[in-house]
C-alpha positions in Angstrom: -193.0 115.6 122.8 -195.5 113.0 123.7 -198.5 113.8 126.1 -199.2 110.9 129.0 -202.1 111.5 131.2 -202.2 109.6 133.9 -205.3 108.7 135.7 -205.5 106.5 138.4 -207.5 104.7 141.8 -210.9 105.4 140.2 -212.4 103.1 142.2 -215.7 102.8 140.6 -219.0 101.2 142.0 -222.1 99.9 141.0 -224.0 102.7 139.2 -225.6 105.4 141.1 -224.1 104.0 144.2 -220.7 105.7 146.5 -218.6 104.8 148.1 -217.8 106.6 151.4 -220.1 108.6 151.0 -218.2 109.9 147.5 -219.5 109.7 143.5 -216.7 108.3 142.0 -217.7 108.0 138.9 -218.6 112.1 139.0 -215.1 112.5 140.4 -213.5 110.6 137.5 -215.9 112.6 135.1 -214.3 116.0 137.1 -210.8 114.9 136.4 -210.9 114.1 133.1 -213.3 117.4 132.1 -210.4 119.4 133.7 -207.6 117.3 132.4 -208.3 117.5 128.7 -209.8 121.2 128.8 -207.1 122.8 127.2 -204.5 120.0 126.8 -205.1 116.4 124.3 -203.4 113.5 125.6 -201.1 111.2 123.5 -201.5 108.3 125.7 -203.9 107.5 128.5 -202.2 104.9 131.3 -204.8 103.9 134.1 -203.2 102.6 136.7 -205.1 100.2 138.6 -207.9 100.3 141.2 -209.9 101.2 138.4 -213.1 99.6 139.9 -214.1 99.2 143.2 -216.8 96.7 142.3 -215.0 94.7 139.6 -217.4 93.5 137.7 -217.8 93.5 133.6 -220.3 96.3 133.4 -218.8 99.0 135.5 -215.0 98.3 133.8 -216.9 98.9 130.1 -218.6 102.4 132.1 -215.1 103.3 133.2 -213.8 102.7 129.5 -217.3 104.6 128.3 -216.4 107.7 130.4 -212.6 107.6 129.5 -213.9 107.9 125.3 -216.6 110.6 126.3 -212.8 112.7 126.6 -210.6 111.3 124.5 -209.5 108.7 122.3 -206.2 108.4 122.6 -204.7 105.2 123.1 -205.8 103.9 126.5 -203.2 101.5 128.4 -204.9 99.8 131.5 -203.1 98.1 134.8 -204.7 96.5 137.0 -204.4 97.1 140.5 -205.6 95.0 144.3 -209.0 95.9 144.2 -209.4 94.8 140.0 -210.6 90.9 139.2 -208.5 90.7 135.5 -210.8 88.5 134.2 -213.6 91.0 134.5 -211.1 93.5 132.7 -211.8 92.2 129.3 -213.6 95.3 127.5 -210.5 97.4 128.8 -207.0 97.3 126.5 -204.0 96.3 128.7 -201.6 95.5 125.4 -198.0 97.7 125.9 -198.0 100.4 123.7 -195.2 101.6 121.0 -195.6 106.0 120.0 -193.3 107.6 118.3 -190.1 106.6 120.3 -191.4 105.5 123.4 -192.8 102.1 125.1 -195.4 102.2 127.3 -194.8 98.5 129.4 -196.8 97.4 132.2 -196.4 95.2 134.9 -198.9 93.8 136.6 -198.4 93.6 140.4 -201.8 93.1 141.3 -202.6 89.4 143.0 -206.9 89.0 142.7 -208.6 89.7 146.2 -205.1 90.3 148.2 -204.2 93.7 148.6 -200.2 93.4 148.7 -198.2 93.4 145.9 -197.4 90.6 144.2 -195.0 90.4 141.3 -194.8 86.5 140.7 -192.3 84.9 138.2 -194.7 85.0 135.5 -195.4 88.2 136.0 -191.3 89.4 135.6 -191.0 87.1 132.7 -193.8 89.0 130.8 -192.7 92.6 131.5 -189.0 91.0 130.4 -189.9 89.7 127.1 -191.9 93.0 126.8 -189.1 94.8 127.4 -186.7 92.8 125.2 -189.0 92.8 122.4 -189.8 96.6 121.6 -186.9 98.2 119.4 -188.1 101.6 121.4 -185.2 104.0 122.4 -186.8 104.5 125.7 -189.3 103.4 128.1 -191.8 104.3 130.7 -193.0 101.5 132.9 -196.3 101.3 134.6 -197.4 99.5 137.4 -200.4 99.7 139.7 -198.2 99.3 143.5 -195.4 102.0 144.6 -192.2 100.8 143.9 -191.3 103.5 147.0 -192.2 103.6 150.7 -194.3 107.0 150.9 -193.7 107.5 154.6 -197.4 105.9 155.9 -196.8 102.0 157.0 -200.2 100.7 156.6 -199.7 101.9 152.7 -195.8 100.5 153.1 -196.5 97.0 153.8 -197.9 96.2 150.5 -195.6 98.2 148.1 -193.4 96.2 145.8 -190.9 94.4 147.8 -187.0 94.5 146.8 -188.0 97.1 144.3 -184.5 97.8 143.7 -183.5 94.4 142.5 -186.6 94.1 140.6 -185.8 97.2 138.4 -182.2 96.3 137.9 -183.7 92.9 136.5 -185.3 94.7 134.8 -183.2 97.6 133.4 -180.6 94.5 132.6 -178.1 95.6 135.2 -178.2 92.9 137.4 -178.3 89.9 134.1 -174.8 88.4 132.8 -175.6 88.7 129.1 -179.0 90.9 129.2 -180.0 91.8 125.7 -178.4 95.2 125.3 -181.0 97.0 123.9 -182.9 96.8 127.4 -180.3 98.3 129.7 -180.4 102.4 130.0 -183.7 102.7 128.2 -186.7 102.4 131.0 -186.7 106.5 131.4 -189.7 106.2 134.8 -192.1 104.4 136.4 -195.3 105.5 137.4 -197.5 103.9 139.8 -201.1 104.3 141.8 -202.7 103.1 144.6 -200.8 105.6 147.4 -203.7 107.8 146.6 -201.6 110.9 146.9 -199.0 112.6 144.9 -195.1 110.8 145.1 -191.9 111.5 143.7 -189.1 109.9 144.3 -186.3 107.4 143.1 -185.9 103.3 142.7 -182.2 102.0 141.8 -181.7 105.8 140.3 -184.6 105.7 137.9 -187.4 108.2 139.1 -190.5 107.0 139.9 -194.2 108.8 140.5 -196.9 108.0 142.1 -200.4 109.7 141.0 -203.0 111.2 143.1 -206.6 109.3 142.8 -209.2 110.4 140.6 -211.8 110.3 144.2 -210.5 110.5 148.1 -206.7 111.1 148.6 -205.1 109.3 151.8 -203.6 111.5 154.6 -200.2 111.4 153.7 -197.6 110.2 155.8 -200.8 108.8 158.3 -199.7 105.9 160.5 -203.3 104.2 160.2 -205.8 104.4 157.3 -206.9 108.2 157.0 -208.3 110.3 154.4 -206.8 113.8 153.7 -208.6 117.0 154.3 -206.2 119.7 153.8 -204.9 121.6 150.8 -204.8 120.5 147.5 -205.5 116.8 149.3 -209.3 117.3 149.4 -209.6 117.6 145.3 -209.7 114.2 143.1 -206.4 114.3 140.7 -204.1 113.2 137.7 -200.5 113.4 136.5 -199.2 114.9 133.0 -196.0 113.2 131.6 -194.2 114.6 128.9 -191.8 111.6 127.1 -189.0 113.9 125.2 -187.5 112.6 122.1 -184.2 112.9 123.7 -185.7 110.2 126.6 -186.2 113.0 129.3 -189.3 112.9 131.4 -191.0 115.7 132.8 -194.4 115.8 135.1 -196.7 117.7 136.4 -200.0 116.7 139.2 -203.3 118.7 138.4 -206.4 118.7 140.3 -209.9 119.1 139.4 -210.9 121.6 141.7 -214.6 122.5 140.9 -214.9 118.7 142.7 -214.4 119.1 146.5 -214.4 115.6 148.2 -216.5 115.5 151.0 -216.2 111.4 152.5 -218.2 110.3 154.8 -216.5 107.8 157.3 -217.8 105.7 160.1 -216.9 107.3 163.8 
């Protein structure tokens, strides 16, 4: 069994400074403290939004903070609120262990919060996918590839999810290499800022909670939650099987209550 710890919506800001009123970087520091206390990761994915000032010095803090837990092999998307060229301390290279793939796509657009899976962008997670001999796959990207029931977070999910995964699965290619079709497993995702589950062209799919605020879930406008396990910063466990089987689990760093302080 592989273990995938998935972190995710960091959103990390100058240092010493919040944002809405919350440390994120002390949030992140919460999560991961409580993530690897008893458990050692395999694999780290970050899945996008991991700065909220993107600039070259926080992104090399936020890989800093990640190696003060662990140094497993770190695999980092970027998400709406990320400039990639400041991403250049972080690895963003797919990753081969054991059996599995680790692929990303990329569904971040610079400055535009929307999705935006371009041509390019589908070509590259392609020849990714074509190119590993893995027996199975897990596929990250930073946008939900599902609606998660609050419309001002729908309108920027992936659009025409469906056909995109069965592009890229291979079912929807006359001659698709074989080797690609039946092995992506999941797809995980960020940037709903709550915990998801759910399913895309029959694959399931998983959405992570943030490592600071969580949003209100299923709020028609922009919201934060403040109820239950919704007040505490988070991350997701995925267990890869040899057999291809995924299993998950969402923790929460609850020594780290989140207090955000919003405009009236």
């Amino acid at each position: 069994m592989i273990n995938v710890l998935q972190i995710t919506d960091c959103h990390l800001v100058v240092e010493d400074g919040l944002l809405i009123g919350v440390d994120t970087q002390a949030s992140l520091e919460a999560v991961l403290r409580q993530a690897t206390a008893g458990r050692t990761p395999d694999a780290v994915i970050a899945s996008g939004d991991l700065a909220h000032d993107p600039l070259p010095a926080v992104y090399e803090r936020f890989l800093a903070t990640v190696r003060q837990y662990t140094d497993a092999p770190l695999v980092c998307t970027p998400g709406n609120h990320d400039v990639l060229a400041a991403m250049s301390a972080l690895p963003q290279n797919d990753l081969r262990i054991g059996s599995w793939a680790i692929v990303s796509l990329d569904s971040h657009e610079d400055e535009s919060t929307p999705a935006n899976v371009t041509a390019d962008d589908r070509s590259r997670v392609q020849q990714s996918l074509d190119a590993t001999d893995a027996e199975h796959i897990l596929l990250t990207a930073h946008h939900p590839f599902v609606a998660v029931g609050a419309p001002w977070l729908d309108r920027d999910r992936i659009q025409n999810a469906e056909e995109l995964v069965k592009l890229l699965t291979g079912r929807s290619r006359s001659g698709a290499n074989a080797l690609t079709i039946g092995r992506v497993r999941a797809i995980v995702f960020g940037h709903a800022h709550q915990e998801v589950s759910g399913r895309c062209a029959n694959l399931p799919v998983y959405g992570a909670p943030s490592t600071c605020f969580q949003f209100k879930p299923h709020s028609q406008t922009f919201a934060i939650d403040d109820y239950g396990d919704g007040r505490y910063p988070g991350f997701r466990w995925i267990e890869l099987q040899a057999d291809g089987a995924v299993t998950t689990q969402v923790g929460r760093a609850k020594d780290f209550l989140i207090e955000p302080l919003l405009k009236r």
